[in-house]
Structures are given as C-alpha cells and as structure tokens.
C-alpha positions as CSV (number, residue, x, y, z in Angstrom):
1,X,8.6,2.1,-28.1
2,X,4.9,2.0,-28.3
3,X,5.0,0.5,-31.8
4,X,7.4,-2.5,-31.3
5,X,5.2,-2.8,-27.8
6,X,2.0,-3.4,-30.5
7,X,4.0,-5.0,-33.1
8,X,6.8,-7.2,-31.3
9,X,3.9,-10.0,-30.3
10,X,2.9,-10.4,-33.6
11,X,6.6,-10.5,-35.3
12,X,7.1,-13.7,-32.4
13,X,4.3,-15.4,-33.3
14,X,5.0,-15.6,-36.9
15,X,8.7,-16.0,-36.6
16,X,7.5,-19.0,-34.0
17,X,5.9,-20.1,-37.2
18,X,8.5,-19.9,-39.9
19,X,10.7,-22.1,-37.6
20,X,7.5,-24.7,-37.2
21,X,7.4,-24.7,-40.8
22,X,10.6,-24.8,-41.9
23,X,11.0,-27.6,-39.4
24,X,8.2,-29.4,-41.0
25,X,9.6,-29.6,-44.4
26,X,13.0,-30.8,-43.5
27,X,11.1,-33.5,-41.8
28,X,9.0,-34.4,-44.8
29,X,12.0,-34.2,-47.0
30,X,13.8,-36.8,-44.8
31,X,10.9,-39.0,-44.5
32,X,10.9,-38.8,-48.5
33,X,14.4,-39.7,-48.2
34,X,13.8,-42.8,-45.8
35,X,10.8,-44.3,-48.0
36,X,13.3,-43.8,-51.1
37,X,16.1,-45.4,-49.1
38,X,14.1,-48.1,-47.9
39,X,12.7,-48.8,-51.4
40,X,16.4,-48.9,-52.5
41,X,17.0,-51.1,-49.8
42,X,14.4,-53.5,-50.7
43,X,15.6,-53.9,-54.6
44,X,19.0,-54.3,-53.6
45,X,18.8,-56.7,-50.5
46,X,16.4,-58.7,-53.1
47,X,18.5,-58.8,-56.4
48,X,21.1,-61.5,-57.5
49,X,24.4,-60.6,-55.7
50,X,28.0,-62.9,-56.0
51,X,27.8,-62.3,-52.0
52,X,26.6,-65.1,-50.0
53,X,24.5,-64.3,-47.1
54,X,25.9,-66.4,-44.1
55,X,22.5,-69.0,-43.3
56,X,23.1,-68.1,-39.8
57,X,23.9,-64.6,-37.6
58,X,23.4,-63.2,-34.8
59,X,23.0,-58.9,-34.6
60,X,24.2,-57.7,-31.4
61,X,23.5,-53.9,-30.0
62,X,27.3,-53.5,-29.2
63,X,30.2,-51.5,-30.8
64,X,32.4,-53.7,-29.2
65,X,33.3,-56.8,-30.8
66,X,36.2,-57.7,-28.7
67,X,33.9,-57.6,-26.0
68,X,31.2,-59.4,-27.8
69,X,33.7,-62.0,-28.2
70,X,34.8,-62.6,-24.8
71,X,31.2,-62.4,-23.7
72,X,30.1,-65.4,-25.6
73,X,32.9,-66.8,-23.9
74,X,35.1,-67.8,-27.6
75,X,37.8,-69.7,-27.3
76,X,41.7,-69.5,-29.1
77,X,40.4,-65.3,-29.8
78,X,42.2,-63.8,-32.3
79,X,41.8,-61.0,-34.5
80,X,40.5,-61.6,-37.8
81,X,39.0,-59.7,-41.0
82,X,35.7,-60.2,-42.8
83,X,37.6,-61.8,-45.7
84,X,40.4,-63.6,-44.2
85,X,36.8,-65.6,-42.5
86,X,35.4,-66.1,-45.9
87,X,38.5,-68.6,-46.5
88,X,38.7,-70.4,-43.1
89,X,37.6,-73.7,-43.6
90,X,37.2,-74.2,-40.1
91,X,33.4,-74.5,-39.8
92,X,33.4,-74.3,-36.2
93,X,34.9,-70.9,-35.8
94,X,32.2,-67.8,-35.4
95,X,33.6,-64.7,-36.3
96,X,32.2,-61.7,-34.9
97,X,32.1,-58.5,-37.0
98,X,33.6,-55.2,-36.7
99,X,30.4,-52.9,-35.5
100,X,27.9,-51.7,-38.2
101,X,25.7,-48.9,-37.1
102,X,25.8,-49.7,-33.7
103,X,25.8,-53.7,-34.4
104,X,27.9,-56.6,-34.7
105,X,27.4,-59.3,-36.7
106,X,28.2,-62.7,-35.7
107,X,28.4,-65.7,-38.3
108,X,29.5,-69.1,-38.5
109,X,28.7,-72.9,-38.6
110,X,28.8,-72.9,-35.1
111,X,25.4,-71.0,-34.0
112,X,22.3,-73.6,-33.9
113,X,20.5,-75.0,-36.7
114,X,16.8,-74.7,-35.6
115,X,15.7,-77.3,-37.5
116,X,18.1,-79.8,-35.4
117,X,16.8,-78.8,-32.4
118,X,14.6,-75.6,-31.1
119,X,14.9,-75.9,-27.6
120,X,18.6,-75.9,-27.6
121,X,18.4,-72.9,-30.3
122,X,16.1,-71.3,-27.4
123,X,18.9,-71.9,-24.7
124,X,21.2,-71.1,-26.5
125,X,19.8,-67.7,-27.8
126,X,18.8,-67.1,-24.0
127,X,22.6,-66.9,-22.9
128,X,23.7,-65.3,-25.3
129,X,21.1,-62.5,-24.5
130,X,21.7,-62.9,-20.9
131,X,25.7,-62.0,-21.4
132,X,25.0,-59.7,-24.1
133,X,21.6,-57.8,-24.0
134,X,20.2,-57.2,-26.9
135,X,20.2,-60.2,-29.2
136,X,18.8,-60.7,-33.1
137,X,18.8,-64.3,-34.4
138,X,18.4,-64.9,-37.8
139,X,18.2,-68.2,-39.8
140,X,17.5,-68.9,-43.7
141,X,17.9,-72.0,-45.4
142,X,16.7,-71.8,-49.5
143,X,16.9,-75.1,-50.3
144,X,14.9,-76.5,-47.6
145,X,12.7,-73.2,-46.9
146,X,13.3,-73.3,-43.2
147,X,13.8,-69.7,-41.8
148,X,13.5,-67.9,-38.0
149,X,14.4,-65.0,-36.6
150,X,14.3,-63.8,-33.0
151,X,14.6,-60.6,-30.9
152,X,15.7,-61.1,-27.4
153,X,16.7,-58.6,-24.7
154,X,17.8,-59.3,-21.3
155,X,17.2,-63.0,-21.8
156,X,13.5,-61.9,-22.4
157,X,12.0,-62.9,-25.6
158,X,10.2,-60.6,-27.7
159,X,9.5,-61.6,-30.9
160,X,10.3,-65.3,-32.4
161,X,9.4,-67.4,-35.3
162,X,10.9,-69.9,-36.8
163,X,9.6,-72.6,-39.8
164,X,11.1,-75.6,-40.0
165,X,8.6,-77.7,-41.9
166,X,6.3,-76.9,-39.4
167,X,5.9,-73.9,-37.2
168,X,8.8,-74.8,-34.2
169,X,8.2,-71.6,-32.5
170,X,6.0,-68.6,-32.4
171,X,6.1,-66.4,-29.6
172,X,5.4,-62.4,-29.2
173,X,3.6,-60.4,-31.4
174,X,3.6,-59.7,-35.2
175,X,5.9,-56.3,-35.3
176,X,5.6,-53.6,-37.7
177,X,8.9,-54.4,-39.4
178,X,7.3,-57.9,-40.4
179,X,4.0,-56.7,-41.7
180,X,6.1,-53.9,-43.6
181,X,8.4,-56.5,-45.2
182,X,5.5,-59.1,-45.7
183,X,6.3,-62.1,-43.7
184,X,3.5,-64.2,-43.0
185,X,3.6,-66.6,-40.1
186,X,1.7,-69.6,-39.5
187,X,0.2,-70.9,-36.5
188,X,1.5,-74.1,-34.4
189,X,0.6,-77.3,-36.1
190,X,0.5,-75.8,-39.3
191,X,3.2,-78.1,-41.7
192,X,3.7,-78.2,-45.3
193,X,3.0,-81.2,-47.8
194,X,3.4,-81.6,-51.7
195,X,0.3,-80.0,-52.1
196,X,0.1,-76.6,-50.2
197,X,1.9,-74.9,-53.3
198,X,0.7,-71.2,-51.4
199,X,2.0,-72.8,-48.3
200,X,5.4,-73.5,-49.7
201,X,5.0,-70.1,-52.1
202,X,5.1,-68.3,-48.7
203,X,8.1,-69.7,-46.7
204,X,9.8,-68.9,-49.7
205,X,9.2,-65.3,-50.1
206,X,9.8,-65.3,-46.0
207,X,13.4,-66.6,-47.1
208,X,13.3,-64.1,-49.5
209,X,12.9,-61.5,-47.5
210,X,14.3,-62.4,-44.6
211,X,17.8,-59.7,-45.1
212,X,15.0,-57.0,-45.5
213,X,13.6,-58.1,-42.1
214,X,17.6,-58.0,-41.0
215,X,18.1,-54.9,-42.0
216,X,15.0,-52.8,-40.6
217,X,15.6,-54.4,-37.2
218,X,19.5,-54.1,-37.5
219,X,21.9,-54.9,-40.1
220,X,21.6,-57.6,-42.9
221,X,25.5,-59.1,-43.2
222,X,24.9,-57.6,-47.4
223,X,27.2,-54.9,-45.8
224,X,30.3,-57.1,-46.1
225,X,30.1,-56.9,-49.7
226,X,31.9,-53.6,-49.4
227,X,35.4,-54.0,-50.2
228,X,36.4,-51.6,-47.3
229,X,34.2,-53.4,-45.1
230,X,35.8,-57.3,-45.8
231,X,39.3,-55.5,-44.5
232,X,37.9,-54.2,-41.4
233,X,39.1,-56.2,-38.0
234,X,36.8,-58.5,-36.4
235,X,37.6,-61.5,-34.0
236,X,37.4,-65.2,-34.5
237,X,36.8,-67.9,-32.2
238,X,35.4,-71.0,-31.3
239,X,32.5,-72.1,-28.7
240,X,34.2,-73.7,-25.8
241,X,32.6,-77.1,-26.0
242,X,30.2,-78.3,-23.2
243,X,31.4,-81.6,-21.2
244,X,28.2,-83.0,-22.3
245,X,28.8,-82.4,-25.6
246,X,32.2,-84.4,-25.0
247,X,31.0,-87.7,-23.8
C-alpha cells in the first residue's frame, strides 16, 4: 500500500504524458496530411481539366438545397441533377447543388455579372444572405480578367473584392485564405491600361486562382467532375422576375 501510495503519483504524471504526447503526434501527422492535401489541392484545382468551372456561384452554408431553393424564392422548382443542368439551354435557370461538405453550390446565367452593375450585385448578394445566412460569391471571367468574390453573413459583409477593369469594390479585410492563395487586390481607382503588363499579370493569376480561394473558404464547383456527383439531385429554377425588370 505504502509503495503504490509513493509510486502511484508518479505512474499519473507520466501516463498524463504519454496521452499528451501521443496526442501531439497524431496532430502533427494530420497537419502533415492537410499541408499535403492542400498542396494536392492546389495542382489539381490549377491544371487543365475538360470540366468547365461555372463563371458564376454562389456557396451556401446549408445541407439543404430544397430549402436553399425556395429561400431564394425560384420559380417552376423542380428537381434536377448536376448533369441533366449541364445540357439545359435555358440560361436563366440557376440550379442549386446537392450539399458538398456542408455547402451548396448554386450556378447559373442568372446570378449578377459584376461588371454590369456592382450595386445591383451588392443588393442582390444582400438578400440572398438575408434569407440564407451565410453567403460566398464568386465571379471569374478569363477572357476579360474580371473576377470577385464575397463573404457575407447575416446580410453583413465581410470580405468583398471584385475587379472589373478597375477596382468596383473592396470592403473588409485581406483574410488569411487570400494571402495563402496569393491574391493581390488593388486599391479604388486603380484601372488597368495596355501598358501595366504586372497589372494585367496579376488579375490573371487572381482568375487563376480564384477555385483555390473557393475551395479553402467552401467548395470550388471542380467537385462536379465526379461522375457520382453529376447524378446526385439538385433543384432547378428560375428567379421570379421583378416588376421593374418587366416594364
């Protein structure tokens, strides 16, 4: 009795120890793991694929997407699969995902075109976030080099940027996730001529990396190139269209 009385402290203390250390490995294994993963990640969302990136989504913290649908308020709802929306010609349908690690995706012609107009992209965003929650925005265009993307929760923005031959919109501050994925972002006023080759070299690597961006924040739509995924059920709709908008 005396003996495990002298010796029992000092077999807790280092058995309290073994389990601190063992933990710490498996964590440092699994932060290995991420950094590999993520370097994975990078080649892959950056190399050649015969997927096509929608130009426009939105990433919505939902695993829902029947209720993402009727949230946003879609009209003639039906349900529709990732590749059965690849054919629809209609460019005025959105269809909203099936979820994605805790996201849906919604794509289509139908979400605003920054470079049209950024205050109805604003308002529009706002909504959306307002009926939804969490919001992502996302916008690349290659050929033209305009690009945004947006983070808004409770209709409160908290990140923003968008390029669309000049700096439309900057608001929040730089997160991690962009200096780790290397987007630069320019100040108001600043717009690119023939002759700011570095200017124009950068919105093109933001355009570049603007699924990397995607999918540290949430999910870059790259996902739909699995075969199982394109057969998953999602919903289709289209925006009821304002009175405004009719006249």
């Amino acid at each position: 009795m005396t003996t495990f009385l002298i010796l029992g402290p000092f077999v807790f203390v280092w058995a309290v120890a073994a389990i601190f250390y063992a933990l710490g490995r498996r964590r440092a294994r699994r932060t290995r793991l991420n950094e590999i993963t993520f370097a994975r990640s990078v080649r892959r969302r950056l190399a050649p694929s015969v997927f096509s990136r929608p130009r426009t989504w939105l990433a919505v913290r939902s695993r829902n997407p029947e209720d993402v649908a009727r949230s946003m308020g879609l009209d003639g709802l039906r349900p529709c699969a990732f590749a059965e929306a690849l054919d629809d010609p209609d460019a005025v349908r959105l269809f909203v995902s099936p979820p994605v690690n805790g996201w849906v995706v919604v794509m289509g012609g139908a979400l605003p075109d920054p470079s049209e107009d950024i205050d109805v992209c604003y308002r529009f965003l706002a909504d959306m976030s307002d009926r939804l929650g969490h919001v992502q925005f996302f916008h690349g265009n290659p050929a033209l080099g305009h690009h945004a993307w947006a983070k808004l929760i409770e209709r409160k923005v908290t990140r923003a940027y968008a390029w669309t031959g000049e700096t439309a919109w900057n608001e929040g501050r730089t997160t991690l996730a962009e200096e780790k994925t290397g987007m630069k972002c320019f100040d108001y006023l600043t717009s690119g001529n023939e002759e700011s080759y570095q200017l124009w070299e950068t919105v093109g690597a933001n355009v570049d990396r603007l699924p990397v961006l995607a999918s540290i924040w949430s999910v870059d739509p790259v996902v739909f190139e699995d075969a199982a995924m394109r057969l998953k059920p999602g919903w289709a709709g289209r925006l009821p269209v304002r009175r405004s908008e009719m006249n």
